[in-house]
C-alpha positions, 0 to 999 in steps of 0.5 A: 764040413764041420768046424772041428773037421776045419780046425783039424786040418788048418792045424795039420797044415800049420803044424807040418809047414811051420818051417815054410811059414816061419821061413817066408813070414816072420821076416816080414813080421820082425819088420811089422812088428818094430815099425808098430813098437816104435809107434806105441814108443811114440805115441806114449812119449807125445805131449798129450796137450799138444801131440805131434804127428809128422812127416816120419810118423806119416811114412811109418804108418804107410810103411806099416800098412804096405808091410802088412799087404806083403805079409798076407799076400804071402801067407795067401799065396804060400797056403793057395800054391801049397793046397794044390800040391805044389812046391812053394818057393819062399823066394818066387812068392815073395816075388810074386807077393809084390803085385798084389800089394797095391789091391790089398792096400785099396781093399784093406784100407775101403774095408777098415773104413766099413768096418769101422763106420758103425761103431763110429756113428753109433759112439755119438749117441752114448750106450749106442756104441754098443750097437755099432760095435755089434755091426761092425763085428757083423761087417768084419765077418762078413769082409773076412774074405777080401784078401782071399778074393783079391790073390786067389780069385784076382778081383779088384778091391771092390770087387773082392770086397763086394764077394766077400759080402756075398761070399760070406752069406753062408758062413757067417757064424762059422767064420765069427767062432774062427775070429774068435780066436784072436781074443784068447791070442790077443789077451795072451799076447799082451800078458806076455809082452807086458812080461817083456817089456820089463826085461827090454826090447829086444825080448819085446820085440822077439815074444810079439814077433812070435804072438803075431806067428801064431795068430797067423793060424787064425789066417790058416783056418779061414782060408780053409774054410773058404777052400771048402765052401768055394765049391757050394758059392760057384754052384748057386752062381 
């Protein structure tokens, strides 16, 4: 199937379950998107000479990372129950959500770390750091999937993790030009907060929590890449 066939239909699910979406996900986000404010406030409040990172900050960030987890577990679930014809209920998904926090937590967690890797080494050696950002670009491509093979296929991290590299092979570029998007959403997020932030948080809080909705589209048109490319992995298996 072609890029504009995927794009097409990942607008027609977004566009005609926005209600649903909304429903079970900007709960969520309101949550995710405070907790990332306060620690932006934070961090642009510390002493730079002598920083402070503590015991609160610690548990913010942890609250974040599990916060996250729910969400996508969430959204995957939502769009897996929904593209087999079922009826979702926002309720039992987020029920059913919780179980796949701690997996997603590992894989999230051993892929940002692969991810980030290359860049990191690479940034010691000065213009470098190019590279490494390259790689790591390639690795996130690559990794894009994880969370689909951790709720859908029910694999472990590592496990997710190593078929999402396999899984990927095929699709690479596709899925790069899907990414892309967060580029234009992101530059248009942070115009936009800016704006807000002026006026104060509240309106901050309100214009991010919306960003992050729409770049929850981004999620939609790789998971309908991966629903139709599934077939082709399990034939060549």
């Amino acid at each position: 199937m072609s890029l504009s066939a995927i794009f097409t239909e990942a607008y027609n699910f977004f566009r005609n379950h926005i209600s649903q979406l909304a429903a079970l996900t900007v709960p969520i986000l309101f949550i995710q998107v405070g907790i990332q404010l306060w620690l932006g406030m934070e961090m642009a409040n510390a002493d730079l000479e002598n920083p402070q990172f503590g015991a609160l900050h610690m548990a913010a960030v942890m609250a974040l990372l599990l916060v996250f987890s729910l969400l996508i577990a969430s959204l995957t679930l939502f769009m897996e129950i929904r593209s087999q014809g079922n009826e979702a209920n926002t309720a039992l998904i987020l029920k059913t959500s919780l179980s796949f926090v701690p997996p997603l937590l590992l894989a999230g967690v051993f892929s940002g770390l692969a991810i980030l890797a290359p860049v990191m080494m690479f940034a010691a050696f000065g213009p470098l750091w190019l590279v490494g950002l390259i790689i790591s670009i390639y690795i996130f491509a690559r990794l894009a999937y994880v969370n689909f093979m951790v709720v859908v296929e029910r694999l472990t991290p590592l496990e997710a993790i190593k078929g999402s590299f396999k899984f990927s092979s095929a699709i690479t570029f596709k899925t790069l030009v899907v990414l892309m998007l967060y580029i234009p959403l992101s530059l248009i997020g942070g115009m936009l907060s800016s704006l807000a932030q002026d006026v104060g948080f509240p309106l901050q809080l309100i214009v991010e929590v919306f960003i992050a909705f729409i770049s929850l589209f981004v999620n939609v048109v790789l998971f309908r890449l991966y629903m139709v490319s599934r077939p082709k992995v399990e034939e060549q298996a």
